[in-house]
C-alpha positions in Angstrom: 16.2 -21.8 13.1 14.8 -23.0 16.4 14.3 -20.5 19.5 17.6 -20.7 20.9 19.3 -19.4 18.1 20.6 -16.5 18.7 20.1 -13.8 15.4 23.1 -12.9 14.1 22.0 -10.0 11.5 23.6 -8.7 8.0 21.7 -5.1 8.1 21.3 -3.0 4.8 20.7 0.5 5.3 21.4 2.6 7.8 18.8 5.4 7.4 16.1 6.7 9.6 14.5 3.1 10.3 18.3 1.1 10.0 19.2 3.2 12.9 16.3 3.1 14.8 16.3 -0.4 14.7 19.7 -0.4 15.6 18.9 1.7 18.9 15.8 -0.7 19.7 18.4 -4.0 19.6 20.5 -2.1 21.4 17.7 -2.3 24.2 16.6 -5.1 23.7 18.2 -8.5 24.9 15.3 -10.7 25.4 15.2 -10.9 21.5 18.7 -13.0 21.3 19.4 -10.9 18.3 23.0 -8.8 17.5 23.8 -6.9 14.6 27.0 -8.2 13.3 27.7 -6.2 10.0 25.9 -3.2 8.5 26.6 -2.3 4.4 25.8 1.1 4.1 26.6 3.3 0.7 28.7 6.0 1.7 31.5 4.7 4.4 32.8 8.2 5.0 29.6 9.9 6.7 29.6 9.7 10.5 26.6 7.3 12.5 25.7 6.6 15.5 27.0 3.6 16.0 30.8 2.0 16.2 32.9 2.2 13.3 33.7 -1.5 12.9 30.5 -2.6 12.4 30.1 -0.7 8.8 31.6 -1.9 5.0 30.3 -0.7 1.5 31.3 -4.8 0.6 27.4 -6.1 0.4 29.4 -10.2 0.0 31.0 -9.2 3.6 27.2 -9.7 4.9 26.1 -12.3 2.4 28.8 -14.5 2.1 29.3 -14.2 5.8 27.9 -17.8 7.4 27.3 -16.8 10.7 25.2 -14.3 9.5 21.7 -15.9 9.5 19.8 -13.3 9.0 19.5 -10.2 6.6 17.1 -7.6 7.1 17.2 -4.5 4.0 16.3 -1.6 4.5 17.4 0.3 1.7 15.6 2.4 -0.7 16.7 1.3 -4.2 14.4 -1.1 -5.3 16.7 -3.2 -8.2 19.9 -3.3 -5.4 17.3 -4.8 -2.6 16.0 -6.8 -5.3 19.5 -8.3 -6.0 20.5 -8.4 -2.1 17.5 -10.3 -1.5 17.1 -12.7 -4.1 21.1 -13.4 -3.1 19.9 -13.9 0.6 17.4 -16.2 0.0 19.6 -18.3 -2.5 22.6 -18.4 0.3 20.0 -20.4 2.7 19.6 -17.1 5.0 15.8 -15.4 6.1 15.6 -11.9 5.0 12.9 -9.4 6.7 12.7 -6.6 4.5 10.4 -3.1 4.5 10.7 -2.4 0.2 7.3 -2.7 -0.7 8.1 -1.8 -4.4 11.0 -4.5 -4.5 8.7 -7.1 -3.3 5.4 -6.0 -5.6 7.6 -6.1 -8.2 9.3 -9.6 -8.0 6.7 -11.3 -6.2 6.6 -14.0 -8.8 10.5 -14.7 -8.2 10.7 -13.8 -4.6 7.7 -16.7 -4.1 10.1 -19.2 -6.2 13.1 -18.6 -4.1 11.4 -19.1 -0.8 9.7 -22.4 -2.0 13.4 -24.0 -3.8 15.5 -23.1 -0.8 13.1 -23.6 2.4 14.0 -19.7 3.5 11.4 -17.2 4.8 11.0 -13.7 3.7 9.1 -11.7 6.0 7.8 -7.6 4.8 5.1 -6.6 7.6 7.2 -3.5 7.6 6.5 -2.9 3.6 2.2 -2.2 4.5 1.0 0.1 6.5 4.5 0.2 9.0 3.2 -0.5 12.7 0.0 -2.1 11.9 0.0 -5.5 11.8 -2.0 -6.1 8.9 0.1 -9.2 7.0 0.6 -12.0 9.4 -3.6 -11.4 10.5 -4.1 -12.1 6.6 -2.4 -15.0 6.9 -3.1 -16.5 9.5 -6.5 -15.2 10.8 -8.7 -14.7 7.9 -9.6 -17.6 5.7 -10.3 -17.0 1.9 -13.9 -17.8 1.8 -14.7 -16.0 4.9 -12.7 -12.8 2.9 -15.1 -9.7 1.3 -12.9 -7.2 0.5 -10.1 -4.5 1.9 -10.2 -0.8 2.3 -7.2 1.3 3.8 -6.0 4.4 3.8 -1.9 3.0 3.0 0.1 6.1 2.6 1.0 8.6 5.2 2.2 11.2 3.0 -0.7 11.7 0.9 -3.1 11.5 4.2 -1.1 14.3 5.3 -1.7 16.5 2.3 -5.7 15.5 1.7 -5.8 16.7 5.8 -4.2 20.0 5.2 -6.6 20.6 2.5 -9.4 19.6 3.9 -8.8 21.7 7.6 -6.5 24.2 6.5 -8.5 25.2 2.8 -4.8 25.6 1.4 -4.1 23.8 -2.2 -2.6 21.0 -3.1 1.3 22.4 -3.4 0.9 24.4 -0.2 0.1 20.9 1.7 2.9 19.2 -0.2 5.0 21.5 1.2 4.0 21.3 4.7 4.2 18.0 4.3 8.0 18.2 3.4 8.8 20.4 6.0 7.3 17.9 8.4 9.0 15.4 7.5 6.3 13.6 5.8 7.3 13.7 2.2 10.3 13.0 0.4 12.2 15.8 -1.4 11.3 14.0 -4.5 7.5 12.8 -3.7 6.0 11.3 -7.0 6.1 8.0 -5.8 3.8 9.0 -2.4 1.8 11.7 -4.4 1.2 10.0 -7.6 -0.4 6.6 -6.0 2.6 4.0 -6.4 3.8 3.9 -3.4 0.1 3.1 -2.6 -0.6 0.5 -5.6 2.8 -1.3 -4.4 1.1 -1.7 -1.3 -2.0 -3.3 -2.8 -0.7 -5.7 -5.0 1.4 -6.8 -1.8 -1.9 -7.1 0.1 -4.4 -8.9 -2.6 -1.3 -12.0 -2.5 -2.4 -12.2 1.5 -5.9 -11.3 0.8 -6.9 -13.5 -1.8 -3.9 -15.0 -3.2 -3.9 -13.5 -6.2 -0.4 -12.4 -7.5 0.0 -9.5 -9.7 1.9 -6.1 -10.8 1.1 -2.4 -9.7 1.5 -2.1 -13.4 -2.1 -4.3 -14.0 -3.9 -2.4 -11.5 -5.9 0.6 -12.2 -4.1 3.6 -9.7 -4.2 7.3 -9.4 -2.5 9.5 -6.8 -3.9 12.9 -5.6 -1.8 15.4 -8.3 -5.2 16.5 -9.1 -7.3 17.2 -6.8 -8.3 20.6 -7.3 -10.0 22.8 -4.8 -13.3 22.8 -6.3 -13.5 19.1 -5.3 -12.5 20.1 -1.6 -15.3 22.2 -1.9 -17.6 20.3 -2.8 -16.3 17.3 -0.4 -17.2 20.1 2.3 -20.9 21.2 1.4 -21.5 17.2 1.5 -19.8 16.4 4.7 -17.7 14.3 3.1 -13.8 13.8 3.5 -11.2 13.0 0.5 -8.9 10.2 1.0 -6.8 8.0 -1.5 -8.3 4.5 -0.6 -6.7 1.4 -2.0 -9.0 -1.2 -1.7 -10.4 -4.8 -2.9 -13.8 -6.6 -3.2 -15.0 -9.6 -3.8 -18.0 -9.3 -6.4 -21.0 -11.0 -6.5 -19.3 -13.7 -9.2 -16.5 -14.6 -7.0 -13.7 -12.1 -9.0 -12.0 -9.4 -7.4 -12.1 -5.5 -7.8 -8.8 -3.9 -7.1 -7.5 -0.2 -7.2 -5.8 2.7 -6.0 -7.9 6.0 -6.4 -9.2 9.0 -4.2 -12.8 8.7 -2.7 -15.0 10.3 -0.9 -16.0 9.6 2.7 -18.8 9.8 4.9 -18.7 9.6 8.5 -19.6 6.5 8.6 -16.4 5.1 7.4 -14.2 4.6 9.8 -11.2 6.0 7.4 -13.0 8.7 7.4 -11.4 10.3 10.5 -8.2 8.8 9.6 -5.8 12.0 10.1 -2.2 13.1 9.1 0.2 10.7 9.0 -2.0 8.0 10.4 -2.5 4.9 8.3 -6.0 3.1 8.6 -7.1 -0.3 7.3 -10.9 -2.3 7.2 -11.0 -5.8 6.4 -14.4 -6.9 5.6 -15.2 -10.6 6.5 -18.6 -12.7 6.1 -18.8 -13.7 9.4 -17.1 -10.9 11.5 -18.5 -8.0 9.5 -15.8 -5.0 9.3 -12.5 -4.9 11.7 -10.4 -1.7 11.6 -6.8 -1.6 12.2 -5.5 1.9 13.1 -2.0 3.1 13.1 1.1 5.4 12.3 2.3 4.2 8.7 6.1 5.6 8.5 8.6 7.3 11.2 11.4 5.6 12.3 10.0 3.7 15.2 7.1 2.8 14.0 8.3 1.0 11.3 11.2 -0.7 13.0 8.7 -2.5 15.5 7.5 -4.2 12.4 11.0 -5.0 11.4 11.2 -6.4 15.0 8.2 -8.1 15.1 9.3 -10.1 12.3 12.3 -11.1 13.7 10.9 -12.0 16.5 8.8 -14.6 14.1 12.0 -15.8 13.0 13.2 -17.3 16.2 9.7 -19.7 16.1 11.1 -20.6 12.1 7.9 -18.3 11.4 7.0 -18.2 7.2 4.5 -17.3 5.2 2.5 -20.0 3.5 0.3 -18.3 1.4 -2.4 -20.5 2.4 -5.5 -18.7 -0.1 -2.6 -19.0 -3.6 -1.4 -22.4 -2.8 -4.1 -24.7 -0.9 -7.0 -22.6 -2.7 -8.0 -21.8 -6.0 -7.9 -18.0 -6.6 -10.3 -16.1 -7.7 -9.4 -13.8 -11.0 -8.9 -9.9 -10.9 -12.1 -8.7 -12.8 -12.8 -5.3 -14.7 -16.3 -6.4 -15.1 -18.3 -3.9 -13.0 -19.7 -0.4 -12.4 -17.9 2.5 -10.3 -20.3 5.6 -9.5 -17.7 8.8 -10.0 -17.1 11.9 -9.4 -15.3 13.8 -12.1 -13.6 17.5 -12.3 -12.1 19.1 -14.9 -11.2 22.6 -16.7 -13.0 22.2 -20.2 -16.4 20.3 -21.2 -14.6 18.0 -23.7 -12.3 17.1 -21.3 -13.9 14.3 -20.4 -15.5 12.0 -23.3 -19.0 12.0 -21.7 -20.2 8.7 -24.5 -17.9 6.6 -22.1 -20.6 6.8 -19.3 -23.4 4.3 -18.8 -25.2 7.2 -17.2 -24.9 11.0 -16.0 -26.3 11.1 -12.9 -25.8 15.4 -12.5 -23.8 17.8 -14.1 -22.4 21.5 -12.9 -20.2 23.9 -15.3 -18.6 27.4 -14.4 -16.1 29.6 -15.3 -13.6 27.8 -13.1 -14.5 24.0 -13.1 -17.0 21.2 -14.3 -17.9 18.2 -13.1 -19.8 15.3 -13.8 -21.0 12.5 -10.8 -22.2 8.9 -13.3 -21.8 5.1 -13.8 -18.7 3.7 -15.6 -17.8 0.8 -16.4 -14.3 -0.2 -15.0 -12.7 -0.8 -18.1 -13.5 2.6 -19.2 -10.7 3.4 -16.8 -8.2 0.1 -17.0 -8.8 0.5 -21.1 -6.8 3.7 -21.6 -5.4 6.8 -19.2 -8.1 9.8 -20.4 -8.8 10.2 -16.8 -5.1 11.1 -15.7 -4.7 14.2 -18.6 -5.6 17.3 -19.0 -6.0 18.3 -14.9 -8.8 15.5 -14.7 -9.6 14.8 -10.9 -11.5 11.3 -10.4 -12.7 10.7 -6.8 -15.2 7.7 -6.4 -18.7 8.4 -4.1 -19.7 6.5 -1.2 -21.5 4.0 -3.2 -19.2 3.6 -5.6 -19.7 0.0 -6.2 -22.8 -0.3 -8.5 -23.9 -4.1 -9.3 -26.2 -3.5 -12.5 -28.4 -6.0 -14.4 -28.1 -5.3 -18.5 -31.3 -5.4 -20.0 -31.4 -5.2 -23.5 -29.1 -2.1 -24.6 -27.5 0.4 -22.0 -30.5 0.2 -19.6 -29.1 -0.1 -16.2 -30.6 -1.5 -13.2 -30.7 0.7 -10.1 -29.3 -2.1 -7.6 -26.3 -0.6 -5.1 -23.7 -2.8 -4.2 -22.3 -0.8 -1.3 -18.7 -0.1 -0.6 
């Protein structure tokens, strides 16, 4: 596709961000582009746009070969999966924004693009308007690469915010965050960290080309975050944020995982508000860069969509330079995490599994516990997810210790 081709798009999806993009192309005749069909679900509801341009027949866009482009933007991950994996086998690019489609079939979605020479572009499936994938991919080189951090879901932001300025608990924020628009009817997958695990394993294949499931990472979502830990977040200054992040450890492997932490003002996520999405990419040479940005809404993520169709007019792909030109390093459950824990009962929590208690508090109401673990104390088994457990990692949460003969435990940080 050179750039003089005009886009002739098959559009899937018609919802808040199908329309908006829809409204922007409208606007928008520098791009070349023109929607030509759009499959929706349920012909009979009226949209605002003209009739003739919608069918429920997804072959009338895929079949169709002056459509050369098909962007989806639907929210049923298998029927994306199918549409896409059909796109890319008819020869046609495909810009999509379903991040659990594409962290799901990643191993078959990198297949298709390589056997039929088509591009797939998702900037829209991490982190919406901030334009996080193509500067992996192009700006950042592997060995230059120490690690991620970002705040990745806007719903869950939303809610930790409310907590932490309003002092309401966790259901009352939920709900403001549904009334707001912020969170779906049905929220598990924002609420119970898949959404931002999805996200993740999309980001460690641009990051350091390592391909994976959400189902091989460690994740948690913020269910249980109980008010005692607001609390304490409070009397230390510190702010609660679900952080999905990656590191590169001192062996070469990587550390991957989904779960709330504890902030400091220090960290720039730290005043990461709302809705707001915020990303760090640590490098060797250029220390820490932080990308900033709204992470859903309409707009916001149809500039993404745009963006990469822009791309497409230049015969833009990725090449996943750091999995195919560079040997990737292993995932790695071979370290320390210093961690917060609450809970309701004293044997709630099997205190043998810690390397170290660090300090201990017990009421009526709530216990806690801040120690070492090891990591696969948490990938090993789910303990930590039952029984109204809250798990929130410190600061400092990477610990880099030095066995010496038993259990004894070096006190060397390896900061975060």
């Amino acid at each position: 596709m050179s750039n003089q081709t005009k886009l002739k798009i098959g559009l899937f999806g018609f919802g808040v961000v199908g329309e908006s993009l829809y409204h922007v192309l409208q606007n928008n005749i520098s791009l070349n582009a023109v929607i030509k069909k759009i499959c929706i679900k349920h012909p009979e509801k009226k949209r605002n746009a003209p009739l003739e341009l919608f069918t429920d027949q997804a072959e009338h866009l895929l079949n169709d070969n002056d459509i050369n482009v098909i962007v989806e933007l639907i929210d049923d991950a298998d029927a994306a999966y199918r549409i896409v994996s059909t796109a890319l086998s008819n020869r046609k690019s495909v810009v999509s924004a379903n991040k659990k489609m594409i962290a799901e079939h990643q191993e078959e979605l990198l297949q298709l693009q390589k056997k039929n020479k088509t591009s797939l572009l998702y900037e829209s499936a991490c982190c919406a308007s901030i334009p996080v994938i193509r500067n992996l991919e192009e700006y950042y080189d592997n060995d230059l690469l120490q690690g991620i951090s970002g705040i990745v879901n806007g719903s869950t932001n939303y809610i930790l915010t409310r907590i932490s300025e309003d002092g309401v608990d966790f259901n009352t924020a939920l709900k403001l965050a549904q009334e707001k628009g912020f969170a779906e009817s049905d929220p598990v997958l924002d609420i119970e960290g898949i959404d931002a695990v999805n996200k993740l394993t999309i980001l460690l294949t641009h990051t350091f080309g390592i391909v994976t499931t959400p189902a091989s990472l460690v994740y948690t979502g913020i269910t249980n975050i109980h008010e005692h830990d607001a609390v304490f977040a409070k009397e230390k200054g510190y702010e609660i944020k679900l952080v999905a992040q990656a590191r590169k450890l001192e062996d070469g492997t990587i550390a991957a995982f989904v779960l709330p932490q504890f902030l400091q003002k220090n960290n720039q996520l730290y005043n990461v508000k709302n809705e707001y999405n915020g990303l760090i990419i640590e490098s060797g040479l250029a220390d820490k860069q932080f990308f900033y940005g709204k992470g859903a809404g309409g707009y916001p993520t149809a500039s993404a969509v745009l963006s990469d169709l822009s791309a497409l007019r230049y015969n833009y792909r990725y090449e996943y330079k750091k999995l195919y030109n560079l040997q990737s390093a292993p995932l790695s459950s071979d370290f320390y995490l210093r961690v917060y824990f609450s809970f309701d009962k004293l044997y709630n929590v099997p205190h043998e599994l810690f390397e170290r208690i660090e300090e201990w508090t017990s009421n009526e109401k709530r216990c806690s516990v801040i120690g070492i673990i090891h990591f696969s104390k948490l990938l090993d088994n789910d303990w930590w997810k039952d029984n109204n457990t809250s798990i929130i990692l410190l600061p400092d949460a990477f610990a880099n210790y030095e066995q010496k003969k038993k259990a004894v435990l070096e006190k060397e940080l390896l900061y975060l």
